[in-house]
C-alpha positions as CSV (number, residue, x, y, z in Angstrom):
1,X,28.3,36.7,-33.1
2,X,31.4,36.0,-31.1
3,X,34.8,37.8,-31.3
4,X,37.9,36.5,-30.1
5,X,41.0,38.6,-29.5
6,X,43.5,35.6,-30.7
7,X,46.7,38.1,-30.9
8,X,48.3,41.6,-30.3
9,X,47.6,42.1,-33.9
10,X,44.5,39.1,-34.9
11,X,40.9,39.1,-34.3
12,X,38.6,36.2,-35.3
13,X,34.6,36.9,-35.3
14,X,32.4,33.8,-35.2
15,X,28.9,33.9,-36.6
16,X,27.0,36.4,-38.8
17,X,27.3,40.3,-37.8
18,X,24.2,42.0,-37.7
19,X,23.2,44.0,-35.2
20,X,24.2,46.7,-32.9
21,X,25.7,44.8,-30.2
22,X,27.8,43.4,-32.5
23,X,29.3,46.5,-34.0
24,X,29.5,47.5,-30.4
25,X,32.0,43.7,-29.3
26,X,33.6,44.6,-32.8
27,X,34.9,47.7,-31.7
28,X,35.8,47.0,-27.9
29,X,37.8,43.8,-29.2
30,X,39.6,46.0,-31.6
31,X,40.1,49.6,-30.0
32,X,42.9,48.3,-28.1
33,X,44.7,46.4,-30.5
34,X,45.3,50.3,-32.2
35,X,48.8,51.1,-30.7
36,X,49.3,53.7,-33.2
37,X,49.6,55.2,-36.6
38,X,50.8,52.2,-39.1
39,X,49.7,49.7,-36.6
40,X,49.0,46.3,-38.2
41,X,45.8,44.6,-37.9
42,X,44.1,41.2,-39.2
43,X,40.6,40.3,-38.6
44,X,38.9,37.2,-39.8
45,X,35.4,36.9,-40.3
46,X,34.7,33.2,-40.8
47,X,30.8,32.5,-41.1
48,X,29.2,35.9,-42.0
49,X,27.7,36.5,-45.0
50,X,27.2,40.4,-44.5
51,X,28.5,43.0,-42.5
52,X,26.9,45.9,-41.4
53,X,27.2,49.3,-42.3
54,X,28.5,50.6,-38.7
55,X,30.9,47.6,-39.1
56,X,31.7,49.1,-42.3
57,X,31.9,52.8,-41.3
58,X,34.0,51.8,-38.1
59,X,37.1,49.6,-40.1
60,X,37.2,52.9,-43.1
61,X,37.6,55.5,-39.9
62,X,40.6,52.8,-38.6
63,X,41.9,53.0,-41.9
64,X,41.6,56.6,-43.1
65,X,41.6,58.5,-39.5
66,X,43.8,56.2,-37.5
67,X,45.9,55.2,-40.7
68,X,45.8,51.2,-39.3
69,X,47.2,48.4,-41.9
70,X,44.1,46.6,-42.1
71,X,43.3,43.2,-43.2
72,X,40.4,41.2,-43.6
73,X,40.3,37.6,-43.9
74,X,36.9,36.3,-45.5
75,X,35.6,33.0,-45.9
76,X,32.5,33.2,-47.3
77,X,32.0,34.1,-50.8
78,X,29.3,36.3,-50.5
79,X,30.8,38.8,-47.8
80,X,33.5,39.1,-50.8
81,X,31.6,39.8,-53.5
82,X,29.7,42.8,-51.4
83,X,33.1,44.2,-50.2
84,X,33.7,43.9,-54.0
85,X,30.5,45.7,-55.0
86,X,31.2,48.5,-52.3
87,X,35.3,48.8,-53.5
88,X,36.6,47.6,-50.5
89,X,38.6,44.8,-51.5
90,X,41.8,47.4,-51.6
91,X,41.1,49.4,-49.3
92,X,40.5,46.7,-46.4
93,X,43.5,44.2,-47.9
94,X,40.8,41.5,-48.1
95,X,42.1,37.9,-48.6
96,X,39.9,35.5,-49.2
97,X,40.4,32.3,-47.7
């Protein structure tokens, strides 16, 4: 998995999140981006299929705790239709593309 800081305000991750490390370049990539309470942020995930639940935990806590405008831009159907399942299509402002 590769993430790519492409704004102030866009991420873009590459390839299927799965593991630790990847939670870990998630949130380094995207900590800094948080300038504040009601701060805007789009991140789009463009080949995986799944996310992982540290993935998952990490982009509620930016929404709930650090009150961020999240969005997520999806591409593949199946990362959808679990963000779906798991009520997260509101919550996260997810798009699909």
């Amino acid at each position: 998995m590769e993430i790519e800081k492409t704004s102030d305000t866009e991420a873009v991750i590459r390839g299927h999140v799965k593991t630790i490390e990847d939670y870990t370049k998630i949130k380094q990539t995207i900590n800094p981006m948080v300038s504040g309470e009601g701060c805007a942020i789009t991140v789009r995930i463009s080949d995986s299929i799944s996310i992982t639940s540290s993935v998952i935990g990490y982009l509620l806590k930016l929404v709930f705790e650090n009150k961020v405008d999240l969005r997520l831009i999806v591409k593949e159907d199946k990362l959808y239709n679990l963000l779906e399942v798991l009520n997260l299509i509101t919550v996260f402002k997810v798009v699909k593309q």
